[in-house]
VEXDREN-2710 file (C-alpha; in Angstrom, 1 decimal):
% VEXDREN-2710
k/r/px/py/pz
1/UNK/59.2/100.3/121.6
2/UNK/57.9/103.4/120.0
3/UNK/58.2/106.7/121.3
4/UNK/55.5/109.4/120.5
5/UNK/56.2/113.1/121.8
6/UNK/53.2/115.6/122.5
7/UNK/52.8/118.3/124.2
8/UNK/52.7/118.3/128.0
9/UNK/50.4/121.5/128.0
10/UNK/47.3/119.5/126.8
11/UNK/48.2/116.4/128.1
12/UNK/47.9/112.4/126.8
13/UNK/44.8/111.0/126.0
14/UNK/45.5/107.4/127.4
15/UNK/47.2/105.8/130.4
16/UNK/50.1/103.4/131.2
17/UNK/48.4/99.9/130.4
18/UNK/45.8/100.9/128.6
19/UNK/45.8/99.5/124.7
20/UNK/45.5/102.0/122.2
21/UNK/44.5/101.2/118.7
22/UNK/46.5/102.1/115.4
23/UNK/44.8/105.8/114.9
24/UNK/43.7/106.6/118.2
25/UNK/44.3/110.6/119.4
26/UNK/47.4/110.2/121.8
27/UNK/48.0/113.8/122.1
28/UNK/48.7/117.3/120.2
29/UNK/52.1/117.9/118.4
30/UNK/54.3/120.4/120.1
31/UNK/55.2/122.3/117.2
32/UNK/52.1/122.3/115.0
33/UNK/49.4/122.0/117.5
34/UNK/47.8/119.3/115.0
35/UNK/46.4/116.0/116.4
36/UNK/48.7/113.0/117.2
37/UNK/47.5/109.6/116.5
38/UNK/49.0/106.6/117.2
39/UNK/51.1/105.4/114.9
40/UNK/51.0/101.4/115.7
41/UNK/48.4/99.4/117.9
42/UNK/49.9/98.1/121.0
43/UNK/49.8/99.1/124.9
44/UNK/51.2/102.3/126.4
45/UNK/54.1/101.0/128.7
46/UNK/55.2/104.8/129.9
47/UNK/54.4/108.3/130.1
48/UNK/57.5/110.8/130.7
49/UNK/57.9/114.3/130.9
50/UNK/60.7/116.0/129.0
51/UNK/61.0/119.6/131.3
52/UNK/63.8/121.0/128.5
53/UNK/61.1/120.7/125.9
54/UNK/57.7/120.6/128.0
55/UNK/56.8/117.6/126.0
56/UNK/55.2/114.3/127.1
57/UNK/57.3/111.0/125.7
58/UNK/54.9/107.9/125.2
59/UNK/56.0/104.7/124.8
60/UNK/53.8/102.7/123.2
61/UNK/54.9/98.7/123.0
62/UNK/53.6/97.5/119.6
63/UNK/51.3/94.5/119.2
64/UNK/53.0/93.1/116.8
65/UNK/56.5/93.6/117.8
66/UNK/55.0/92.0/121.5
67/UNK/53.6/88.6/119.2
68/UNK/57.4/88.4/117.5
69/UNK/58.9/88.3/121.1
70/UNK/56.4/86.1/123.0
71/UNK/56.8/83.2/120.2
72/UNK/60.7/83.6/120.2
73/UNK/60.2/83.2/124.2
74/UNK/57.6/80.1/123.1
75/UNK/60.1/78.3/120.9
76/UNK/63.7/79.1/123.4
77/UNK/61.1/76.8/125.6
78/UNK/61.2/73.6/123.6
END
């Protein structure tokens, strides 16, 4: 799972399920106010809000770290 922070005050661009692709705007860094892009493709699996830091945590499942686990699950089968 990777987390990506951004700034709660503009918000996430994306939901929870929705696939994002490697590059896509996620959000606006906290610090810097400069875009956030997605650093993997994959699906967002969460969206959290971090009060202490007014920062939005999403956690993005990546594809290919979900293809590595579905064929270990494929060959614990046989």
């Amino acid at each position: 799972m990777i987390a990506v922070r951004v700034s709660a005050y503009t918000g996430v661009r994306g939901r929870v399920g929705r696939e994002i692709v490697k590059g896509d705007l996620i959000g606006v860094d906290p610090d810097t106010r400069d875009a956030v892009p997605a650093p993997a493709s994959g699906v967002v699996k969460g969206i959290r809000f971090d009060p202490e830091s007014h920062t939005l945590i999403v956690d993005i499942e990546a594809a290919e770290i979900a293809a590595t686990l579905q064929g270990r699950g494929r060959r614990a089968k046989r």
